[in-house]
ROTORVO-789307 format. One record per residue: x, y, z of N, C-alpha, C, CB in turn. Coordinates in steps of 0.2 Angstrom, whole numbers. Glycine has a CB too. Layout:
residues N
{nxx: X, nyy: Y, nzz: Z, caxx: X, cayy: Y, cazz: Z, cxx: X, cyy: Y, czz: Z, cbxx: X, cbyy: Y, cbzz: Z};
...
***
This chain:
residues 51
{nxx: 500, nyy: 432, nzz: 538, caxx: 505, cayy: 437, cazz: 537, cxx: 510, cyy: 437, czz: 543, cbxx: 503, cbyy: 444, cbzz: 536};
{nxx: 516, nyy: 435, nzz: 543, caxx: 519, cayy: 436, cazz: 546, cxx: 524, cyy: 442, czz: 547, cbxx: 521, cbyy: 431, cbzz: 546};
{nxx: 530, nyy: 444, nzz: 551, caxx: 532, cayy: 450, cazz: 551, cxx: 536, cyy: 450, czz: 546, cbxx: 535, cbyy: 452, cbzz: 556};
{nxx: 540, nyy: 446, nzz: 545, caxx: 546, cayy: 448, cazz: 535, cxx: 544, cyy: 445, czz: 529, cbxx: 554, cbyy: 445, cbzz: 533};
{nxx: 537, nyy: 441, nzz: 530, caxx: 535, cayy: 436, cazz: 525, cxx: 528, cyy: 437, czz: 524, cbxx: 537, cbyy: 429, cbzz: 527};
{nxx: 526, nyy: 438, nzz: 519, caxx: 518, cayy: 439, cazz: 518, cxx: 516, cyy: 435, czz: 510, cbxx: 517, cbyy: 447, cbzz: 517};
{nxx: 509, nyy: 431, nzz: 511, caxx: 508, cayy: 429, cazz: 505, cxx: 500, cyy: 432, czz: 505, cbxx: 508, cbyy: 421, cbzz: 505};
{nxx: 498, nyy: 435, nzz: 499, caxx: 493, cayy: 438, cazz: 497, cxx: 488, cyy: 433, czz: 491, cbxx: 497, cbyy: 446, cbzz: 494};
{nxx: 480, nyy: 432, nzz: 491, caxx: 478, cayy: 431, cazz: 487, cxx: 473, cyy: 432, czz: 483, cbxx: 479, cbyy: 428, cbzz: 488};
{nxx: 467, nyy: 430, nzz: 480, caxx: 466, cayy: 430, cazz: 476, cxx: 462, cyy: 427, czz: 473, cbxx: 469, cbyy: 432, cbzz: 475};
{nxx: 456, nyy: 425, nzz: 471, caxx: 451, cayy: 422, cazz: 464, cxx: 453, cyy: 425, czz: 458, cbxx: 443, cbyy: 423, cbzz: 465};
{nxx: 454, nyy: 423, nzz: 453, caxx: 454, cayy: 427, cazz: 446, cxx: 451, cyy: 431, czz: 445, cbxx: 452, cbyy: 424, cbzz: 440};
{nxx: 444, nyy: 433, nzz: 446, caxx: 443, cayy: 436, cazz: 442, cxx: 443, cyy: 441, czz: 448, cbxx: 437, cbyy: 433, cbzz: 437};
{nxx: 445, nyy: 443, nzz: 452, caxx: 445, cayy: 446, cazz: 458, cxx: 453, cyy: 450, czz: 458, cbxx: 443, cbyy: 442, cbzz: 464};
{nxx: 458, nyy: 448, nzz: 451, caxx: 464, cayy: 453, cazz: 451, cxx: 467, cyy: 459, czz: 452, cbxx: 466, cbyy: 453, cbzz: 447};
{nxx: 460, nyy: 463, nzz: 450, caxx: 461, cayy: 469, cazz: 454, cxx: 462, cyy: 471, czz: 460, cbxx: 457, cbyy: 472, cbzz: 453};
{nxx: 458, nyy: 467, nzz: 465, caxx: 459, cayy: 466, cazz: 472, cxx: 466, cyy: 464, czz: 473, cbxx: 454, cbyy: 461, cbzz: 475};
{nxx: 467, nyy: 459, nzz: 471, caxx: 473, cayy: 456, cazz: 472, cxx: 480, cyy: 466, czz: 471, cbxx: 474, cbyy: 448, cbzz: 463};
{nxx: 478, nyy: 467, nzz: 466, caxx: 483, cayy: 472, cazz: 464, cxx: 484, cyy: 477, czz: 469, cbxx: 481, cbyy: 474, cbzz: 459};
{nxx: 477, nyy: 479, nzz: 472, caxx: 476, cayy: 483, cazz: 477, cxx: 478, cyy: 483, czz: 484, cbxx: 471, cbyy: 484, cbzz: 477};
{nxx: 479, nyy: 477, nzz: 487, caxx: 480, cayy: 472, cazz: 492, cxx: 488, cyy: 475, czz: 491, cbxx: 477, cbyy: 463, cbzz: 489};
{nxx: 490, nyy: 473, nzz: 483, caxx: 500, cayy: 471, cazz: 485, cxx: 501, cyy: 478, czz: 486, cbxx: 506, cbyy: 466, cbzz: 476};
{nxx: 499, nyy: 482, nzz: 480, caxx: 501, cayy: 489, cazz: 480, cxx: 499, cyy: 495, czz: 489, cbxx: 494, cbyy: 492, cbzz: 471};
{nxx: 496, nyy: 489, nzz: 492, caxx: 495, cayy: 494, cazz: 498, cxx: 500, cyy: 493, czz: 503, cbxx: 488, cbyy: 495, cbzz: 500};
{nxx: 505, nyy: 485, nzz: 503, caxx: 508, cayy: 482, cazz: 507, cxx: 514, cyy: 487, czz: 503, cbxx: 508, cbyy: 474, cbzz: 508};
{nxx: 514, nyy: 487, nzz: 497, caxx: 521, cayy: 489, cazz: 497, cxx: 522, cyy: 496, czz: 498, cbxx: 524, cbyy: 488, cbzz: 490};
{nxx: 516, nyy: 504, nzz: 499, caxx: 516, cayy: 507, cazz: 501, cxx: 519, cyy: 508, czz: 507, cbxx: 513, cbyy: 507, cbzz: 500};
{nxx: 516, nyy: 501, nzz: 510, caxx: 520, cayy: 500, cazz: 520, cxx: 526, cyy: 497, czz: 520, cbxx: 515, cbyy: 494, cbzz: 527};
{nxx: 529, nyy: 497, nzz: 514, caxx: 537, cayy: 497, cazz: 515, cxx: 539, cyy: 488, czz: 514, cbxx: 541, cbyy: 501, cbzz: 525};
{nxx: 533, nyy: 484, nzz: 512, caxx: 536, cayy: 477, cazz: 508, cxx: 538, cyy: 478, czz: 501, cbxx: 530, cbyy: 471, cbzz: 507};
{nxx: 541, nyy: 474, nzz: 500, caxx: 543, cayy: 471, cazz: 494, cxx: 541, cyy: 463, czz: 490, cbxx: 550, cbyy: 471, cbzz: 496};
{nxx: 539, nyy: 465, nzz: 484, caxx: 540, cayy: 459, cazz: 479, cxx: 545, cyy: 454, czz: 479, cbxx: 540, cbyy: 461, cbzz: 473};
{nxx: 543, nyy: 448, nzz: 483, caxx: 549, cayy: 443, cazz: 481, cxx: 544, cyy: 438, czz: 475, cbxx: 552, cbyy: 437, cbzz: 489};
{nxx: 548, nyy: 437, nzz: 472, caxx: 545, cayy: 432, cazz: 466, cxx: 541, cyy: 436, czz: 461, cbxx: 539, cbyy: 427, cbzz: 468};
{nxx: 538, nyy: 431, nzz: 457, caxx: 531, cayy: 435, cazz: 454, cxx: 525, cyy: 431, czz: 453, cbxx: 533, cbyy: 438, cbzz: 447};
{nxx: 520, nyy: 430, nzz: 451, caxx: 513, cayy: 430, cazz: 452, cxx: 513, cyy: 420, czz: 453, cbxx: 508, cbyy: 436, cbzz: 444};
{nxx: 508, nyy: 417, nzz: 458, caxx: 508, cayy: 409, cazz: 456, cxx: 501, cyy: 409, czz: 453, cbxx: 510, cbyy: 403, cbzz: 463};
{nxx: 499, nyy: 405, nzz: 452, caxx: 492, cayy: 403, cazz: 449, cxx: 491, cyy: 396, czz: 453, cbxx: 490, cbyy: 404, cbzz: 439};
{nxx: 487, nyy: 394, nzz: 456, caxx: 481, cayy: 387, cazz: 459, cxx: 476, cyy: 386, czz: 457, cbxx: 478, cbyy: 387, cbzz: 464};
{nxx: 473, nyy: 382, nzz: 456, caxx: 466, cayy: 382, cazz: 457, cxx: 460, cyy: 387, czz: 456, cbxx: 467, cbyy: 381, cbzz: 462};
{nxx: 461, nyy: 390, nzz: 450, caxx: 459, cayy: 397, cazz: 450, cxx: 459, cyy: 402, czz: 456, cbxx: 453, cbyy: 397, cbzz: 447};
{nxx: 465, nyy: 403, nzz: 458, caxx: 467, cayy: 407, cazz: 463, cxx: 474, cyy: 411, czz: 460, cbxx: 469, cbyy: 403, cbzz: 470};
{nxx: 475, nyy: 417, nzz: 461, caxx: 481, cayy: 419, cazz: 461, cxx: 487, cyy: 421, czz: 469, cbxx: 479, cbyy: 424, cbzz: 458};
{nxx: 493, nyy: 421, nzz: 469, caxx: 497, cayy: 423, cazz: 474, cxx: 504, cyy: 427, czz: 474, cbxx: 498, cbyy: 419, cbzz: 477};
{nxx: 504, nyy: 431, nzz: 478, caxx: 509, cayy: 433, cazz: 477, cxx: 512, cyy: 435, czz: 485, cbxx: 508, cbyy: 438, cbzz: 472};
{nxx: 520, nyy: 434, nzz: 484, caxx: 524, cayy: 434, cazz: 491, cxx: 526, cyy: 440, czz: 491, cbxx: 530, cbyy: 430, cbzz: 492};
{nxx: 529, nyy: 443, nzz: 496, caxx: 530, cayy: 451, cazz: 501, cxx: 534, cyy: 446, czz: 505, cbxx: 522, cbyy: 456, cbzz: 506};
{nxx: 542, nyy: 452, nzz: 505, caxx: 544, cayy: 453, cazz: 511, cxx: 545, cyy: 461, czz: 513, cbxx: 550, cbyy: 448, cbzz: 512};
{nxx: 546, nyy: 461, nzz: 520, caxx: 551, cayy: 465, cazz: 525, cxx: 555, cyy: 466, czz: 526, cbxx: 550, cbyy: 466, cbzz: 529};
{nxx: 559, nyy: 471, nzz: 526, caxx: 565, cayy: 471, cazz: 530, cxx: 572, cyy: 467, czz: 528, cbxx: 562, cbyy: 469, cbzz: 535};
{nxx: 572, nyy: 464, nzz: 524, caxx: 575, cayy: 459, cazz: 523, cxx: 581, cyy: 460, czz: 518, cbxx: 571, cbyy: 454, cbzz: 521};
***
């Protein structure tokens, strides 16, 4: 995590976590840039700040 840029992740079957993870950064005032990527059964998702 950096200060305006944040990547968040994730195993499939662990989405909930994922969810809880984004929903508590955006609480601390991030935002959704993009929307969800999938890898290698991995999920991600970008945050920024401030920006």
């Amino acid at each position: 995590m950096e200060k305006n840029y944040c990547i968040v992740s994730a195993f499939d079957e662990d989405a909930n976590d994922l969810a809880e993870k984004v929903q508590h950064l955006l609480s601390d005032g991030w935002s959704i840039s993009g929307g969800i990527a999938s890898l290698n059964s991995k999920l991600y998702q970008t945050l920024v700040k401030g920006i």
